[in-house]
N, C-alpha and C positions, 0 to 999 in steps of 0.2 A: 644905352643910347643907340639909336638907329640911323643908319646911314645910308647918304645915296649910293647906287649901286650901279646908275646909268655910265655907260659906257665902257664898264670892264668887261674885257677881250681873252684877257689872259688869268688865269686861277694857279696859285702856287701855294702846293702843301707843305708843310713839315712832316716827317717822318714817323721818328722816336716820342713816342705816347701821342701821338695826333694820328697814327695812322696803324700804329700795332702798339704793345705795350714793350715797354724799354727798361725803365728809372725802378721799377718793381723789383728787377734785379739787380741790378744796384743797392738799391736797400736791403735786400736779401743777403748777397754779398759783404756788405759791410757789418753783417749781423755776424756774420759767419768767422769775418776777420777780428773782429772782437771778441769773438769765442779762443780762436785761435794764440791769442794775444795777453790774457784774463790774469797772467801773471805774471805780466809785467805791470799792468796799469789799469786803470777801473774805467768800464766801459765807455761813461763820456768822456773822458781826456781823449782813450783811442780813437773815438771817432772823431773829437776838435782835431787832431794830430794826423789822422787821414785827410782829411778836408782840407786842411792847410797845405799837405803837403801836393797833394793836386793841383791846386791855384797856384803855390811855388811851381809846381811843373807845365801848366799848360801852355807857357810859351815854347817847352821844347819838344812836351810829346804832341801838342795839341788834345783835342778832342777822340774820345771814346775806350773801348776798353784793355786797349793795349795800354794806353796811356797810366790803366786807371790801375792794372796791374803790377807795372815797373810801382807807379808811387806804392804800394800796395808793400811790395818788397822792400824800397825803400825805410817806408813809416817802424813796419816792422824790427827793421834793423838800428834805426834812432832810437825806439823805443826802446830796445832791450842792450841797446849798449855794444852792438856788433853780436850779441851773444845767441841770438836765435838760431834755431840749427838747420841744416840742411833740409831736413824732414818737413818742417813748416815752410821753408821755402817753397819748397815740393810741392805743396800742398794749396802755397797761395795760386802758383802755376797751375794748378790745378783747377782753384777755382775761376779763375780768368777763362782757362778754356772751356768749363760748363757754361761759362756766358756766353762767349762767342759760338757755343752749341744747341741753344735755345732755340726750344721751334718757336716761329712766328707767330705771335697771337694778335689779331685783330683784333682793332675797336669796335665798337658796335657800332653798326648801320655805314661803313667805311665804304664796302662794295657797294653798297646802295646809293650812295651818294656818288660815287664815282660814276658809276653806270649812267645817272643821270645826268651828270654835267658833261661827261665825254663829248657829247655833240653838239653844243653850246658853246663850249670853252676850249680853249686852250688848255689841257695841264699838266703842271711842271711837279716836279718834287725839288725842294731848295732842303736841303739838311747839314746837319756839320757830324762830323766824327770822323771814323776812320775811313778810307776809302774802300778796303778791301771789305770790311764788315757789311758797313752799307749797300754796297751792290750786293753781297752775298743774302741779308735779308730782304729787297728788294726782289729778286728773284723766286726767293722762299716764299713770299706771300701771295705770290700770283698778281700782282697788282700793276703788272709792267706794261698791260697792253691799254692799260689807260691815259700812258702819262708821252707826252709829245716830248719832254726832254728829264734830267735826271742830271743836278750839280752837289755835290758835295763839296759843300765850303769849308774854310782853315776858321772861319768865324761868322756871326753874321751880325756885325754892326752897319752901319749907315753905309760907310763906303763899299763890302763886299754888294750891297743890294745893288746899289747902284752902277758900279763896274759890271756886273753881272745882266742887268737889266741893258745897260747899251749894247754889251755883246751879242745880246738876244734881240737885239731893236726891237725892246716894250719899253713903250712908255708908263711913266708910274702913275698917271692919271688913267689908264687902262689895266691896269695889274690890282689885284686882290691876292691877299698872304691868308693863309688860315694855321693856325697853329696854336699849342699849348702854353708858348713860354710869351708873357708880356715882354720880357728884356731882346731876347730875340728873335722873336714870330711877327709881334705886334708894333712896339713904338718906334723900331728904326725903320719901319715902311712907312708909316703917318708922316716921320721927320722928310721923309723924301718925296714927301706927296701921293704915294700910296695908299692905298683902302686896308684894310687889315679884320678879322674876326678872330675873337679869343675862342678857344674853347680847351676851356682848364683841367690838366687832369690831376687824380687826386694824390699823387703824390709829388713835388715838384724840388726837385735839386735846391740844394741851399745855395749854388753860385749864379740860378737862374730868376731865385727871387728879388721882385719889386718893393721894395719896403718905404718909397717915399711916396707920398701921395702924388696922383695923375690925375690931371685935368682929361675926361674920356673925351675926345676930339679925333675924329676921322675912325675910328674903330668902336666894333661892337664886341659884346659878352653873349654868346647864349652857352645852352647848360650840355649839349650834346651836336653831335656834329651832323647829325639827320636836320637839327632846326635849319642849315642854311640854305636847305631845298625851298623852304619860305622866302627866300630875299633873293634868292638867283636861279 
């Protein structure tokens, strides 16, 4: 579905796989931790049992990969009954910090699109996770002299949009969101009267997926993130 685009001022990206690659490692890692784990429990159980125990955790760690580490040590240790030993602790600490050490890999055509809306737009970066992560990859990517401001949110349902959008006096009939995740890029900016564009990548968190049907109303799908030089 195609949308009007008259009047937006302001452009706000998402981060994590809309603007480098992120979730890649994350599955990578959880590959790793079920390697680590193989004998206590067969590989889909560890991962239902990871996953879970994340969702149990995101009201205390929140967002990103400290978070995603502690569950990490945790799950391990339900798993196996307290009895996992130091050495795999070690080891999950370990792999948490090969994440947090990951060069920044950009999307394709990311610079390009930037470059070109720089002087058009307004733009912002809106993202959740850790605070210290994210500015550290923000920096890493070189991507810093394009963006007029830089929020890292605790979430991003309806109301962070919105709190956040007065703070910055945008209106949300002037604001357009671009991002990967439908639950949190796309439909809480539409609910708020917001413009929104998906663009999906290809692997997508199982806490971030859309599984009921959506009426497409005020946001669009294209297949890469160069197509929005067409519409803006």
């Amino acid at each position: 579905m195609e949308i009007n685009f008259d009047g937006i001022n302001v452009i706000g990206f998402d981060a994590d796989d809309t603007l480098w690659v992120n979730e890649t490692y994350f599955r990578d890692t959880e590959n790793k931790f079920a390697d680590l784990l193989e004998k206590y429990e067969t590989k889909n159980k560890i991962d239902q049992e990871l996953f879970r125990t994340e969702i149990k955790n995101l009201d205390l760690y929140g967002y990103g990969i400290k978070g995603f580490m502690l569950s990490m040590i945790e799950c391990a240790l339900d798993l196996s009954n307290n009895e996992v030993s130091s050495k795999t602790i070690g080891a999950l600490l370990d792999l948490g910090k090969e994440m947090i050490s990951q060069p920044v890999e950009l999307l394709n055509g990311v610079e390009e699109v930037l470059r070109s809306l720089k002087d058009k737009y307004r733009l912002i970066v809106l993202t959740k996770g850790d605070l210290l992560d994210q500015e550290r990859k923000l920096e890493r990517s070189g991507l810093s002299e394009y963006f007029h401001h830089v929020e890292v949110l605790s979430d991003k349902k309806e109301k962070n949009y919105s709190d956040l959008l007065e703070h910055l006096q945008i209106a949300p009939s002037e604001f357009l969101m671009i991002g990967n995740s439908l639950k949190s890029d796309v439909l809480p900016l539409v609910e708020i009267g917001a413009r929104a564009i998906h663009v999906p990548f290809h692997t997508t968190w199982e806490h971030e997926e859309v599984k009921d049907p959506i009426e497409n109303n005020g946001y669009m799908t294209i297949s890469t993130l160069t197509d929005i030089l067409e519409y803006v």
